[in-house]
N, C-alpha and C positions, 0 to 999 in steps of 0.2 A: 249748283243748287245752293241759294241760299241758308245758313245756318245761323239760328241763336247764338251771341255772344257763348262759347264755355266754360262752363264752372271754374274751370280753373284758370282762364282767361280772365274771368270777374272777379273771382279770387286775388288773383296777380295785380290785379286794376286797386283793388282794396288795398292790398299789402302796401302799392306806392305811394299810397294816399298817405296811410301811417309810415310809410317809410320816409317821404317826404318832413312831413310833421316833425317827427325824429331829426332829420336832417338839420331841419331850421332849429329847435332848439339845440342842438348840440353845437352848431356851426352859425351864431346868432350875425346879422348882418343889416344894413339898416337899408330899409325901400328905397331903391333907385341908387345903388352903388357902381358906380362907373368901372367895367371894368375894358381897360385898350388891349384890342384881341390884334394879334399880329399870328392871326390863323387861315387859315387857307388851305387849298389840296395841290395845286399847282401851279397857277395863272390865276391874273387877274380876274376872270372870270369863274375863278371858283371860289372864290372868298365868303365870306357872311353877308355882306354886301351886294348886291346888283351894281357892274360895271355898264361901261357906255356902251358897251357893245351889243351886253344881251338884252341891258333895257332902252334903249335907246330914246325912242323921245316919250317912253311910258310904257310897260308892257302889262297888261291884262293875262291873268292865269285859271286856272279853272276854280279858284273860289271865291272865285268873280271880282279878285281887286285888282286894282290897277297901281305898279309899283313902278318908279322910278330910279335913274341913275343916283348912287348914293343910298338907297331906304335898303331896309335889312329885310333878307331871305324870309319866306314866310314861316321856315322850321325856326329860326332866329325870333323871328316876333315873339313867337307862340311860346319860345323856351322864355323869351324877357317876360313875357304874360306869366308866366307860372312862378318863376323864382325873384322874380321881381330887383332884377337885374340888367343895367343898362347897358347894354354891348355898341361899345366904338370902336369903327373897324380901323386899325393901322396897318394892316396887310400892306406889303409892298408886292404881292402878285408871284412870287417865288416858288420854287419846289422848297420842302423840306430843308435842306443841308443848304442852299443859299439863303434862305427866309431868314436861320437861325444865325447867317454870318451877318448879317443888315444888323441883325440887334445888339450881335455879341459885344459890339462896344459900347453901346449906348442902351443897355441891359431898365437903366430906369425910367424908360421913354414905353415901356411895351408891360403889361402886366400878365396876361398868357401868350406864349407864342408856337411856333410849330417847328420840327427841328427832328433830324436822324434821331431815333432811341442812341448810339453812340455819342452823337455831340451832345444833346440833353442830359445823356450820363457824366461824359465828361466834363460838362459845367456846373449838375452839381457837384460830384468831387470836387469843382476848384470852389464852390461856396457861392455861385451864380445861380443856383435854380432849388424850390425850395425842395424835402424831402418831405414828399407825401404820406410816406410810412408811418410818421409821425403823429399822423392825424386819421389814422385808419379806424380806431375807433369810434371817432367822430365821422364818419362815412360807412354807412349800414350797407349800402348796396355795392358800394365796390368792394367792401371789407367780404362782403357774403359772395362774392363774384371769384374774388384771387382765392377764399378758401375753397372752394368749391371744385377750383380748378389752379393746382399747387406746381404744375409746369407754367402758368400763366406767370403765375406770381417768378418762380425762376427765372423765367425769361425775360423782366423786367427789375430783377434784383439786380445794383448797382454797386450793391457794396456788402459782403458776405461778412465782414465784422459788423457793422449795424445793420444789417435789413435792408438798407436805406435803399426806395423809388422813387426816381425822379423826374419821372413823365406818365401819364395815361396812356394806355395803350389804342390801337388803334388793329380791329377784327377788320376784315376785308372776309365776312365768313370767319367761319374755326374747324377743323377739324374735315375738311374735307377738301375735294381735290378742287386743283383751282385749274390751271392749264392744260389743255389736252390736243389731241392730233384731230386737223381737220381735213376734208378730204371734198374733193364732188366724186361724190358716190355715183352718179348719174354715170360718171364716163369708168367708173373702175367696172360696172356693170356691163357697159357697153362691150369693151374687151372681152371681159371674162367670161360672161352668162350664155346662156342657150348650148344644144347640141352641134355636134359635126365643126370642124375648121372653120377659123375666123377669118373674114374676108375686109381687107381694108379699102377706104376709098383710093380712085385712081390718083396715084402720084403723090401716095405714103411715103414717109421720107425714111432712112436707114441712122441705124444706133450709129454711138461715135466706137472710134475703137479705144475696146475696155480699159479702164484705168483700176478703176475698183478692183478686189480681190476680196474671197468670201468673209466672212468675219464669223457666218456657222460652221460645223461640223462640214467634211462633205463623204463622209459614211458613219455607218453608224444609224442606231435611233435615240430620238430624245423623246419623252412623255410630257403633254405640259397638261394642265390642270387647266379648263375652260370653262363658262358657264355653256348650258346646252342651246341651241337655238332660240328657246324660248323664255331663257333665261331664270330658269325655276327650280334647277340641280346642277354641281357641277359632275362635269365627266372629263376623261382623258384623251387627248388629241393626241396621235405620234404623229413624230414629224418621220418620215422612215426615209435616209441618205440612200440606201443600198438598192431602193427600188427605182431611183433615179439619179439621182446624185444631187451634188449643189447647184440650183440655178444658174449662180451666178458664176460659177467654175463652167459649167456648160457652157454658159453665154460666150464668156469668156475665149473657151475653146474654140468658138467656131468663126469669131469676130464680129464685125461690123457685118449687120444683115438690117433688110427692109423691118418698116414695123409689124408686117405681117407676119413675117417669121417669127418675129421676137413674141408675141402674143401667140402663138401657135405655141411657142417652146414651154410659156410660163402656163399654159392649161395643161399641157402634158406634162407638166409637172405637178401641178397643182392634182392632177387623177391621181399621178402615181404615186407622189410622196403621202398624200394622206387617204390612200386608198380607197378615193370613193364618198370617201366623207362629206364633201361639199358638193358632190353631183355636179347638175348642172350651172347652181349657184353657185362657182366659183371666188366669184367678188365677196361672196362670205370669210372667206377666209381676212379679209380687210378691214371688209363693213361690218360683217353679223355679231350679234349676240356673240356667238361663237369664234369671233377672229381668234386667230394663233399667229395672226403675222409677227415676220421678224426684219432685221437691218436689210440682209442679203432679199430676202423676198420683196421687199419695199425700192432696192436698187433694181431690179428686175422690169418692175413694175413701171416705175418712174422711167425707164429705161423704155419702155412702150408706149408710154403716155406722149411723150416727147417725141417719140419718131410716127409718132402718129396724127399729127398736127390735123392733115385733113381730114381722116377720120373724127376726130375729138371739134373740130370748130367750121372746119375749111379753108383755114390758110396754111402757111407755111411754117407756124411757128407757135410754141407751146410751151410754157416753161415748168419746171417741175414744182420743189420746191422754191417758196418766196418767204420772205417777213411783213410785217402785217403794214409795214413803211420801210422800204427799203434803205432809205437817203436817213431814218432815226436809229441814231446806235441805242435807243430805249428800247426800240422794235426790233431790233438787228442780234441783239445779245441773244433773243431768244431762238436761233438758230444753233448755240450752243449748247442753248437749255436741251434744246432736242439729242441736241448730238448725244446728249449724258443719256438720257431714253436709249438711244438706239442700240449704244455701244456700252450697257453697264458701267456709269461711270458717275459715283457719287461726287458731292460737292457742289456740282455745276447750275442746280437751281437750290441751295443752300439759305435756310433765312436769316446768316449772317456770314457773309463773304461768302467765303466758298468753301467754308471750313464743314466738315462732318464727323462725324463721331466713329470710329473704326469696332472692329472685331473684340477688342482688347480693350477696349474702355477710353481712348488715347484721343485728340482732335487730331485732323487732316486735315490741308490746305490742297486741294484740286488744281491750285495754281504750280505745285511742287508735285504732284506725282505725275508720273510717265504715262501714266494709260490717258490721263487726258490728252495729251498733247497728240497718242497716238490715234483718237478718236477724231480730234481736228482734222489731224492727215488724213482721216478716211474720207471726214467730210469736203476735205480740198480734191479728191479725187474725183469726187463728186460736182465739181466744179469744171474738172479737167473734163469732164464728160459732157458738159453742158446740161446737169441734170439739178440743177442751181439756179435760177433766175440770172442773168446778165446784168439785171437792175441791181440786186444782191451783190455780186461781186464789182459792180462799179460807184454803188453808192447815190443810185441816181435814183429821184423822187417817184416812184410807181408806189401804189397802195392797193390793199384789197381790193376795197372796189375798183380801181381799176382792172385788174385782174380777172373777176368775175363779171366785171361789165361785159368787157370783150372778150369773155370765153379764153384768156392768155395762160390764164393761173389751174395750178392742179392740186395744189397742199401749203398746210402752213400749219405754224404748233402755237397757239392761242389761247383765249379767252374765249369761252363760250356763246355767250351772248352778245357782246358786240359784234361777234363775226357773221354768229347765223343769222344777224337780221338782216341780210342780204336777200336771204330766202323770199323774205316776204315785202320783197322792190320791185317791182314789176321791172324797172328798168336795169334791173341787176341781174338779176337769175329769173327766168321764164318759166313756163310749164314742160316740166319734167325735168327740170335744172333741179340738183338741189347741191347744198354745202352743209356739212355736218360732221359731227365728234363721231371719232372712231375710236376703238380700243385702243391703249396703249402699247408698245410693243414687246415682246417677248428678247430678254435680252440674258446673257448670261453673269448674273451678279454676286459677288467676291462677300457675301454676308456670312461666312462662318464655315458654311460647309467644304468639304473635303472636294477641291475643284470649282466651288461655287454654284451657285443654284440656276436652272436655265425659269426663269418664270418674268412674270409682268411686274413691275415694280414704277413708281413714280414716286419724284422727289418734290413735285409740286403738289405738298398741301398746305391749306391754310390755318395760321398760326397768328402768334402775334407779329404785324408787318415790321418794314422798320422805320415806319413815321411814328409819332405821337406829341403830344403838346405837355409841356410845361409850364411851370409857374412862375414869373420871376422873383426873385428875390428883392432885386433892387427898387421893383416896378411896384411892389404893393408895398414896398416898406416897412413902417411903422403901421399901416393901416388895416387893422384886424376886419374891417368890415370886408376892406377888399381880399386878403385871406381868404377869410370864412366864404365870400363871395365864389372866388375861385375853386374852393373845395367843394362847394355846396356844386358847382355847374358839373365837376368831372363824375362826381354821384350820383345825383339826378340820371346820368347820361348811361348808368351801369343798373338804373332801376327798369322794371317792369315797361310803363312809358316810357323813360327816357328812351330804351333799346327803340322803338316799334318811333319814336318821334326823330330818331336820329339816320332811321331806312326810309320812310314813308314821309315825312314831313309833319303837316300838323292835320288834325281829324278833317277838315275840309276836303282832303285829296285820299280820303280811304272812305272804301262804300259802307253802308249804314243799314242797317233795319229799319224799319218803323219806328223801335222803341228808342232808335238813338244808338243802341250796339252795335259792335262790328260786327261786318258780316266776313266771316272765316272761312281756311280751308287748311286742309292738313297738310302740313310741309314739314318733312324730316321726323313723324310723329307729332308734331305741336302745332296746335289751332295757331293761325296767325293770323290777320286781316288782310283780307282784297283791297287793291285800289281801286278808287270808284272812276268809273264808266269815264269820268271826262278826262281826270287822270292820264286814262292810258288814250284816248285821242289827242289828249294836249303832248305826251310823248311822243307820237310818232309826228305829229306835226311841226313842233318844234325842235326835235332829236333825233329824227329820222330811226324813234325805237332804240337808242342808245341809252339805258336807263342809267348809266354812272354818270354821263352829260346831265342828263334832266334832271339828275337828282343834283347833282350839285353847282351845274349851273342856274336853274330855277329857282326848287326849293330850297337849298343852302343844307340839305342831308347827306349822307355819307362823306362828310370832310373829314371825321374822323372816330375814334370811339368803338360802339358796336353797329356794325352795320351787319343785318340779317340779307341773307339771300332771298327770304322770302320774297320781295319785291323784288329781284331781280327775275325770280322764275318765272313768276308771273307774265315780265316783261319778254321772256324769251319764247321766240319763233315755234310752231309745233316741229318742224325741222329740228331745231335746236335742243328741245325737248326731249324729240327721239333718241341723238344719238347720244345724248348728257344721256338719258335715263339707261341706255346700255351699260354705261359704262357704270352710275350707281348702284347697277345690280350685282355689276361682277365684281365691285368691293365690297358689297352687303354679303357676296357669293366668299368672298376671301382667295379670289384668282386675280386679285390685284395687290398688291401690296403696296406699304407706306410709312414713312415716318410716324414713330407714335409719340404724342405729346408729354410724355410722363419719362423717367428714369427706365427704359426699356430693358426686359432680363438677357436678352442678347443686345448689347450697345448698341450695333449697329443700325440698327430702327429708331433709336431714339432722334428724336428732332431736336437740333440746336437751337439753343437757345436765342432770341433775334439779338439780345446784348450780351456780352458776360463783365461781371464784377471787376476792371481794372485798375489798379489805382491813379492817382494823378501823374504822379512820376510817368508809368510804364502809357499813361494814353501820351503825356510827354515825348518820349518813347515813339511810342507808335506815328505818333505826328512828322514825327520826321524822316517815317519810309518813304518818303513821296512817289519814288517810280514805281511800288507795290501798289500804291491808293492809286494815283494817276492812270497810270494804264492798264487797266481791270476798271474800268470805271462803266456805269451803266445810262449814265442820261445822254438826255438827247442830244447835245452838241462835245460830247468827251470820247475818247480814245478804250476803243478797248481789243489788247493784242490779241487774244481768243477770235475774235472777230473777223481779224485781219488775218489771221492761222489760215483760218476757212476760206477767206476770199482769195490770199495773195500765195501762202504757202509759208513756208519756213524762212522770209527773207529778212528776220531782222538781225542783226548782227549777235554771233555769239548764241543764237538762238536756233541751228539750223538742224536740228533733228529732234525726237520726242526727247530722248536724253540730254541733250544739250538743254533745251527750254526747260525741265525743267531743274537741272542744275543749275540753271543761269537766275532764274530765280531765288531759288532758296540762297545762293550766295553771292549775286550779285544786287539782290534787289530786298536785301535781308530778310526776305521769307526765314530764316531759320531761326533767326531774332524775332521775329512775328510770332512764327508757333510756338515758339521755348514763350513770351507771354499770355498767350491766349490758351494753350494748356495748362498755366500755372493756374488762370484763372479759372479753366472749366475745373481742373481738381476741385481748388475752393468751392466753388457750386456745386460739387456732389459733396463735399463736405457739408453744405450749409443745409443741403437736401436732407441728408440722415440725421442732421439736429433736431430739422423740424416736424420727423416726425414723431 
């Protein structure tokens, strides 16, 4: 239903007008100041610029212009319209951390550019990139943005004797969860739901023999804290060992059996462990409001899925888990990510290395404790089992969509929206196919309590990432316009407008009233504007519904800065919808738990910060870990041993058990040199924390 612009929407709209106003006189600059933007998101085709690829010989967008290879993004125009500032793209087409090596020598060829929050930090330190700090006052909206929110500002403080920041940060979202487990719910159903014994089709295939060993309880009972089915109160789930025992200890026991049996065993467990609870919706305990699943019940399952091929598609072959690109170690690492989910294990999706804040107040590197490594080994067992994608463990090019194209794929731990729009492909998922977010798992985690807490917990939330853009030094010089120019664009970009021009693009591509106002809708409590009608046709036409594609290969939005979810939600599937909104209930419910953005009263909640305060010397230092940076590495064509843990097993030398790995780290590969700097440095940060307030 259409809505009035709201008051406090128009309000906001007001405030950026005079905050604008403000800007320019405090940050004077003169019409048509040339600034060379060496920014971008990751490729050529995400720059400020239109490349030859996506505009090829002219491409027409839905506010009806028609833009060519070379012309600037239409978020790009519209920002030059307003602040009266000429953007020349010198992007070389780079992620982040290479973008910033292209420049680093030739620093006065580039005047903002794009760069790790780490290497941006460490080049101002060495006197290469300006310090923004300096000029906060003269910036109304970001100044009123980092006080607002005093973990932002920590997690972008560079240097705890002067304050000093030296990049704009860049929201991918804030404050909420960003990665989650996805499932076809259509076939956990299939197995689990209805009355009397499951019946497979003829020439169901038989589990492997067990490799896996329980990682729950297998007597005993545990209590977990759920939202209720309808997700409006929480109540308490027992998981009860004594009424049946551990699944996967059963499974175990009896071996290799057809997939019918194995789905047989996992509902008579599923009656007796939760006494009923789930009735005949069993697959609830996966998919519902209400899931309580955990590692071992997820082994079980996957464990069915698998030997169930013909049942689940009709052929011979099915594979469990996957990555969202099997052959991208960008897409590959998150196989680790999950593992940290399954098996209580912080660090592992960490928003700077892999470091987390312990019990005691102290940092950790997950590359140096042992329960990582013994989580890898579970997942390698996992492998040994064939309950791992083939493609996974060989590095070979299969992707989602192929996956769900041919019915091959059963799970993966992702991004919400780019995944679910599968849903809505005819040629991807069909009627009664679906793909969708399911609860996080139930794992048992080492946060304080006397044995640790058995509950839901996720270390994917969003914070400040660890891209953002700086200024250079050498690039504006002497020249105060270009300066003020520069400071005025990162401001702009933290006002009212900038926020809403930096997600949606420019007014042409968000729906309207009659009177010219946005037409709104409530997301996360706050009025935010719809995209208009052609908008979202020109999405799925040209993006096949990828809204991070469209946004920033199109309009030239979300490259960096604050980018709102609002427009992504919009963009997402009612599939995807569905089983996101599950899950926001049960962190609204407080049956999820999560990193909190602020100095937490039990540490271990607190979220790290994406940089911390090093000096020149000790990044010096750090530069020259190389086997620590090197192999831990996350993009797409780099080495990362975690990776290979899971697929190959313990075979790298010196490294052949959870204790050894991480021994061999911390003192082969100066991990102990690493954390003695980067604890010196998180101290400092809670020192500069309790100054400021």
């Amino acid at each position: 239903m259409k809505k009035v612009l709201s008051l406090a929407l128009a309000l906001a709209m007001v405030l950026t007008m005079f905050s604008l106003a403000s800007a320019e006189s405090a940050l004077p600059y003169a019409a048509g100041t040339e600034l060379r933007m060496g920014t971008g998101y990751n490729n050529a085709k995400t720059g400020l610029v239109f490349d030859a690829e996506v505009a090829g010989e002219g491409i027409t967008l839905a506010d009806g212009k028609t833009y060519n290879t070379g012309d600037l993004k239409p978020t790009w125009v519209a920002i030059q319209d307003t602040l009266g500032i000429k953007f020349i793209s010198v992007y070389q087409g780079n992620g982040a951390s290479a973008e910033f090596d292209y420049w680093k020598e030739q620093m006065d060829n580039v005047d903002v550019l794009s760069g790790t929050a780490a290497k941006l930090s460490e080049a101002g330190e060495a006197g290469l990139v300006v310090n923004i700090a300096e000029y906060l006052d003269q910036m109304p909206n970001f100044k009123a943005y980092l006080d607002a929110n005093p973990i932002v500002k920590l997690s972008i403080t560079g240097n705890t004797d002067t304050g000093a920041i030296y990049f704009s940060p860049y929201f991918d979202g804030v404050n909420d969860i960003e990665r989650m487990p996805l499932m076809r719910i259509d076939w956990v159903k299939k197995l689990l739901d209805g009355e009397g014994a499951f019946t497979a089709a003829d020439g169901c295939g038989t589990t492997a023999a067990p490799v896996y060993q329980p990682y729950m309880p297998t007597s005993g009972k545990i209590e977990i804290e759920t939202p209720n089915l309808e997700g409006t109160a929480v109540e308490i789930v027992t998981k009860d060992y004594d009424a049946y025992g551990n699944i996967v200890a059963k499974m175990n026991e009896k071996g290799s059996m057809t997939g019918e049996e194995a789905v047989n065993m996992l509902r008579e467990y599923i009656d007796k462990t939760y006494n009923g609870y789930y009735g005949t919706e069993r697959s609830n305990l996966f998919i519902g409001q209400n899931a309580a699943w955990d590692a071992d019940e997820l082994v079980a399952l996957l464990r069915c899925v698998v030997s169930n091929a013909k049942t689940l598609n009709g052929t011979d072959t099915v594979q469990g888990l996957f990555s969202r690109e099997d052959a991208n170690n960008q897409r590959r690492v998150d196989m680790f990510r999950f593992a940290g989910h399954l098996f209580g294990v912080r660090g592992l999706e960490s928003r700077q290395d892999y470091l987390y804040v312990d019990t005691d107040g102290t940092l950790k590197d997950a590359r140096q404790e042992v329960a990582t490594y013994e989580a890898l080994a579970r997942m390698n067992t996992l492998v040994q089992e064939g309950l791992i994608s083939a493609a996974f463990v060989n590095g070979e090019d299969v992707k989602t969509k192929d996956y769900l194209s041919n019915d091959l794929g059963f799970m993966h731990y992702d991004y919400n929206q780019t995944q679910t729009i599968y849903n809505d492909d005819d040629s991807v998922l069909q009627d009664g196919e679906a793909y969708e977010a399911v609860m996080v798992p139930v794992a048992l985690w080492q946060d304080g309590a006397e044995g640790g807490t058995y509950m839901r917990f996720t270390e994917s939330w969003r914070s400040v990432k660890t891209d953002g853009w700086g200024i250079s030094i050498a690039g504006v010089g002497s020249s105060t316009d270009k300066l003020n120019a520069a400071l005025a664009l990162i401001d702009y970009a933290y006002s009212p407008e900038g926020t809403i021009r930096m997600s949606y693009g420019p007014d042409e591509f968000i729906k309207k009233n009659d009177d010219g106002s946005y037409v709104t809708f409530s997301f996360n409590g706050q009025e935010m504007p719809e995209i208009a009608d052609a908008t979202r046709a020109e999405l799925w036409e040209k993006a096949s519904g990828n809204y991070t594609n469209y946004a920033r290969q199109f309009l030239g939005s979300t490259l960096s800065f604050m980018k709102s979810q609002a427009f992504e939600f919009q963009c997402t599937t009612e599939a995807g919808r569905e089983g996101a909104g599950k899950i926001s209930k049960a962190i609204a419910l407080g049956t999820i738990k999560h990193p909190e953005l602020a100095l937490a009263e039990n540490s271990w909640y607190t979220s790290v910060p994406t940089i911390l305060p090093t000096t020149k010397a000790e990044n010096d230092e750090l530069g020259g870990f190389t086997d620590l940076t090197s192999k831990f590495q996350s993009g797409k064509d780099q080495e990362n041993i975690l990776v290979d843990i899971i697929a190959k097993g313990f075979v790298v030398e010196g490294m052949g058990s959870p204790e050894e790995a991480a021994a061999f780290v911390a003192d082969n590969m100066k991990g102990s040199q690493y954390l003695i700097i980067k604890e010196g440095a998180w101290e400092a940060l809670v020192d500069y924390a309790a100054e400021m307030k």
